[in-house]
C-alpha positions as a Markdown table, in Angstrom:
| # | Residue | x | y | z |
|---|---|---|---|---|
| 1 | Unk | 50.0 | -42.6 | -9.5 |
| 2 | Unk | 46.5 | -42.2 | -10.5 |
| 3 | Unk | 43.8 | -44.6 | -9.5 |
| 4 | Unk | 42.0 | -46.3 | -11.9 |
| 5 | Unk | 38.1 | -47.4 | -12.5 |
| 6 | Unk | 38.6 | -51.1 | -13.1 |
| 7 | Unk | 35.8 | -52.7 | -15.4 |
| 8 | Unk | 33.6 | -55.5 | -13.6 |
| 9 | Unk | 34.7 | -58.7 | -12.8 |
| 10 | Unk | 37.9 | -56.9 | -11.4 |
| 11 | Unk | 40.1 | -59.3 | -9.5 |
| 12 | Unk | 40.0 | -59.9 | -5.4 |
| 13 | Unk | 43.5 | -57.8 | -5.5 |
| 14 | Unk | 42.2 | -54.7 | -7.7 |
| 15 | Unk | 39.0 | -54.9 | -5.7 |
| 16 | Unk | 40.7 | -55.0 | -2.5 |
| 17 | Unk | 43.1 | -51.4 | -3.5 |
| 18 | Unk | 39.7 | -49.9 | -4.5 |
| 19 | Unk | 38.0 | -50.5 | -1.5 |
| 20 | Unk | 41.1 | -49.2 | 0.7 |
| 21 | Unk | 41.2 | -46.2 | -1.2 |
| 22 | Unk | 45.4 | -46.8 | -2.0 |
| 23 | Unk | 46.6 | -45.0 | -4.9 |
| 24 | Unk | 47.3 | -48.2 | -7.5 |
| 25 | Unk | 47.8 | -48.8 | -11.2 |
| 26 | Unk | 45.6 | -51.3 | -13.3 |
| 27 | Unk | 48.6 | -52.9 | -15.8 |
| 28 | Unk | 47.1 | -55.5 | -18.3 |
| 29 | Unk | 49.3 | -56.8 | -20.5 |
| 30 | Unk | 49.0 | -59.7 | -23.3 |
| 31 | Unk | 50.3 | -63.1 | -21.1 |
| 32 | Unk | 51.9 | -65.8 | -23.9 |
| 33 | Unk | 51.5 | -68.9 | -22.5 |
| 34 | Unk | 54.6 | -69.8 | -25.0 |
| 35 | Unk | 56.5 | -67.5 | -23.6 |
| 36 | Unk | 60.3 | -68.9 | -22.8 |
| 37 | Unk | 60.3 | -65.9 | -19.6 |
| 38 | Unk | 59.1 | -66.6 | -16.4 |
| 39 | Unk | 55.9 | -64.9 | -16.0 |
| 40 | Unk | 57.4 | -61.7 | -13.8 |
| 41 | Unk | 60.1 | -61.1 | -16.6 |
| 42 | Unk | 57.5 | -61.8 | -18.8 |
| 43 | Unk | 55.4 | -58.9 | -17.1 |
| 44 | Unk | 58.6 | -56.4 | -16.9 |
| 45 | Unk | 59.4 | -57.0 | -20.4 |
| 46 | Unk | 55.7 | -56.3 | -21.3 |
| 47 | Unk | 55.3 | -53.6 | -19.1 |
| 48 | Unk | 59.0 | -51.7 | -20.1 |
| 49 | Unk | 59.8 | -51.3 | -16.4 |
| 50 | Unk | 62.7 | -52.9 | -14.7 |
| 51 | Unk | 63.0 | -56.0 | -13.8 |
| 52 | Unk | 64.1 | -56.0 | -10.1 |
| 53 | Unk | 60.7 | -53.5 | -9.9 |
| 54 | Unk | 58.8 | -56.0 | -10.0 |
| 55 | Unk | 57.9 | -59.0 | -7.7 |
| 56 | Unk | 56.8 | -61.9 | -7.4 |
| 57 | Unk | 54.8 | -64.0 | -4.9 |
| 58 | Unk | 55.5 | -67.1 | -3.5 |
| 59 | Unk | 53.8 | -69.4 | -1.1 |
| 60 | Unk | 55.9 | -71.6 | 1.2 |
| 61 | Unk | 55.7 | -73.9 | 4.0 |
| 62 | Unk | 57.5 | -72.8 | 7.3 |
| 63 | Unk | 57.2 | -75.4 | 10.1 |
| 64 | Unk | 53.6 | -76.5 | 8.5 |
| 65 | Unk | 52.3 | -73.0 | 8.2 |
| 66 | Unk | 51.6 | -71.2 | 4.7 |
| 67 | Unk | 54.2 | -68.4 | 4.2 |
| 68 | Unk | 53.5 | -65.3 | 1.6 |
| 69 | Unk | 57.2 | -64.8 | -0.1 |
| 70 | Unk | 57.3 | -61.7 | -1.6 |
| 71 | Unk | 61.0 | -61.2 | -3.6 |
| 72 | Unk | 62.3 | -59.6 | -6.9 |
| 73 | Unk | 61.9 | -61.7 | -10.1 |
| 74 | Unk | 65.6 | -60.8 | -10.4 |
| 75 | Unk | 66.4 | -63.2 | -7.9 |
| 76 | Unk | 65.2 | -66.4 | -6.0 |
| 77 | Unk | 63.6 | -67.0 | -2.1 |
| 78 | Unk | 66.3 | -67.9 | 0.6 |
| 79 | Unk | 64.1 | -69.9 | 2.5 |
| 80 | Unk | 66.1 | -69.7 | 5.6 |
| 81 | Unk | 65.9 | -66.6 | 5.6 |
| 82 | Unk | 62.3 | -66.5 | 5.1 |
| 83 | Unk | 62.0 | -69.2 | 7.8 |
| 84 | Unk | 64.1 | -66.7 | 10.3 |
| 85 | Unk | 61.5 | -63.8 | 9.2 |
| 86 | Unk | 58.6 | -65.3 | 10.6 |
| 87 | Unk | 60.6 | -67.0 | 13.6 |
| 88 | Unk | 60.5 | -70.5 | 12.1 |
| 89 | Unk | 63.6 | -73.4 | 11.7 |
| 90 | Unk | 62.5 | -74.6 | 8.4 |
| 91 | Unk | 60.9 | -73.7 | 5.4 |
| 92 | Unk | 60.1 | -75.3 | 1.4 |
| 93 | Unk | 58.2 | -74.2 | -1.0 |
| 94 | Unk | 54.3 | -74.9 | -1.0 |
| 95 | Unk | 52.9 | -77.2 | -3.2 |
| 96 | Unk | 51.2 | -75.7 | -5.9 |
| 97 | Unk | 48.3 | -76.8 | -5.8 |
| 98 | Unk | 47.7 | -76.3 | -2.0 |
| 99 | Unk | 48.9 | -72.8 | -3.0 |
| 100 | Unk | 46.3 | -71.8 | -5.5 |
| 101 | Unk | 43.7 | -73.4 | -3.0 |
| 102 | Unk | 44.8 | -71.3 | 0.0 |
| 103 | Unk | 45.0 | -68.0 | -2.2 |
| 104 | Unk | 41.9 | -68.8 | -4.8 |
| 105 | Unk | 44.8 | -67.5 | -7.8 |
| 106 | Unk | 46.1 | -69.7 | -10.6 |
| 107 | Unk | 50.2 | -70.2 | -10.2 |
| 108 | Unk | 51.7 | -67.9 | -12.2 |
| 109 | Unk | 48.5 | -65.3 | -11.5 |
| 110 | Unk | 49.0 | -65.2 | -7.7 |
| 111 | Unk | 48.8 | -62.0 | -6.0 |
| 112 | Unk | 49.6 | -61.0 | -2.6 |
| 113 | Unk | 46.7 | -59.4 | -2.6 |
| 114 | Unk | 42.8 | -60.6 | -2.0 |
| 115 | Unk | 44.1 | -63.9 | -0.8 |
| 116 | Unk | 41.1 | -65.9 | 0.1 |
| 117 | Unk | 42.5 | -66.6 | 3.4 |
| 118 | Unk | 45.4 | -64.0 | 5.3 |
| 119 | Unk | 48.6 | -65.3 | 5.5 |
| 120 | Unk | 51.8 | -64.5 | 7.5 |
| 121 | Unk | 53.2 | -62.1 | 4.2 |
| 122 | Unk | 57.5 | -61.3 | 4.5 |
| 123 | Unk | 58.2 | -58.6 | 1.7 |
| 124 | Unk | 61.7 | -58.4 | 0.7 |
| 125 | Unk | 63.7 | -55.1 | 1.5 |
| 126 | Unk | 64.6 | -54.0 | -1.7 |
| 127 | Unk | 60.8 | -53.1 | -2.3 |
| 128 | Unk | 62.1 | -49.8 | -0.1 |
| 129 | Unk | 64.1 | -48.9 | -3.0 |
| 130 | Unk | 61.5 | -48.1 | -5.0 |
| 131 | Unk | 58.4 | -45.1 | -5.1 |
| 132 | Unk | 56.4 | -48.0 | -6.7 |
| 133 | Unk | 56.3 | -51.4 | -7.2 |
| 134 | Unk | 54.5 | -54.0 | -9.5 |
| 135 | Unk | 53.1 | -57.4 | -8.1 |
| 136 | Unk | 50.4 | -60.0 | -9.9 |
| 137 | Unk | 47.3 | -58.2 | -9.9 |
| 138 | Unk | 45.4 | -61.8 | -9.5 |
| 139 | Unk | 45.5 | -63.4 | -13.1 |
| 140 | Unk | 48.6 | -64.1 | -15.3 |
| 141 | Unk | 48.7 | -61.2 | -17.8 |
| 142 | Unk | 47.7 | -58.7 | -15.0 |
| 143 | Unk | 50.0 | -56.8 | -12.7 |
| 144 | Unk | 49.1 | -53.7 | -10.1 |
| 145 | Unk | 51.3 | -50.8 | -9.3 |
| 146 | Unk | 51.5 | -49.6 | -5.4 |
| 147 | Unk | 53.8 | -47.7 | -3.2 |
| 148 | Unk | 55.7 | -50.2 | -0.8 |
| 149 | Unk | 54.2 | -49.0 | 2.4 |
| 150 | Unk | 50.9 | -49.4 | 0.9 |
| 151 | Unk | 51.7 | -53.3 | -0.1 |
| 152 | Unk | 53.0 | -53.7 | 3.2 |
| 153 | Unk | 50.4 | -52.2 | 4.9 |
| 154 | Unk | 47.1 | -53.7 | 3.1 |
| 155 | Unk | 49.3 | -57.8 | 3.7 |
| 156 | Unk | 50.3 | -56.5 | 7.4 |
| 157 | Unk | 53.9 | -57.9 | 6.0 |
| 158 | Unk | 56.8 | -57.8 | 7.2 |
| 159 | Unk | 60.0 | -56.9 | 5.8 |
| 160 | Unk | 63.1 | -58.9 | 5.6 |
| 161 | Unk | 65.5 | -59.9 | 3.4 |
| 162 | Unk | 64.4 | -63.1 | 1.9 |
| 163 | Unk | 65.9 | -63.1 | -1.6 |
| 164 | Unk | 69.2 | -63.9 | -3.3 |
């Protein structure tokens, strides 16, 4: 997978695989804010790659601490599961708006990527099935392209299995 030059104004996340030098792919695609698909089927769909490829991120609250969720848009988050990643008892999801606070993205837009603070980041195990993966690139209608390792390295995540 090619790097690409990203024009200015480039997101935190694109910034971010630039700077690190990690072999990534720029995917812009045309968001419809009409759209009946949730915005990661919405991004397979536009992007003609599976659907279980590509992830989404989510932001949830374990024991009072802001979690990075990481899972297929194929499926849902297990909390309990995510709670038992990062050695917590209980977790729910964030709050939105606390969530596009803590990560300076918009909801729908939020990468895992560039966060404007780090975060404890769990990324589900099925990413290992795949050479490449697609997450938000940091704005609804914008997805990046990275090996697992890479994602997983750059979030110092672990993995676990946190979806259904």
């Amino acid at each position: 997978m090619a790097r690409k030059k990203t024009a200015r104004g480039a997101t935190p996340a694109v910034s971010l695989l630039e700077r690190a030098g990690v072999p990534h792919g720029v995917h812009p695609y045309d968001h419809d804010p009409s759209s009946d698909l949730s915005y990661g089927d919405e991004a397979a769909h536009a992007l003609g790659v599976p659907p279980s490829q590509v992830f989404k991120t989510l932001l949830a609250d374990v024991d009072g601490v802001l979690v990075v969720a990481v899972v297929p848009v194929t499926g849902s988050l297990d909390l309990k599961a995510l709670a038992r990643a990062v050695s917590g008892k209980r977790g729910a999801m964030a709050d939105v708006a606390r969530a596009e606070r803590a990560t300076g993205y918009v909801a729908g837009g939020i990468s895992p990527l560039g966060q404007r603070a780090r975060h404890r980041t769990v990324l589900d195990t099925t990413a290992e099935g795949f050479d490449v993966v697609y997450v938000s690139g940091g704005r609804r209608g914008l997805d990046v392209s990275l090996a697992p390792g890479d994602l997983v390295r750059l979030t110092d995540a672990t993995l676990a299995t946190i979806g259904r």
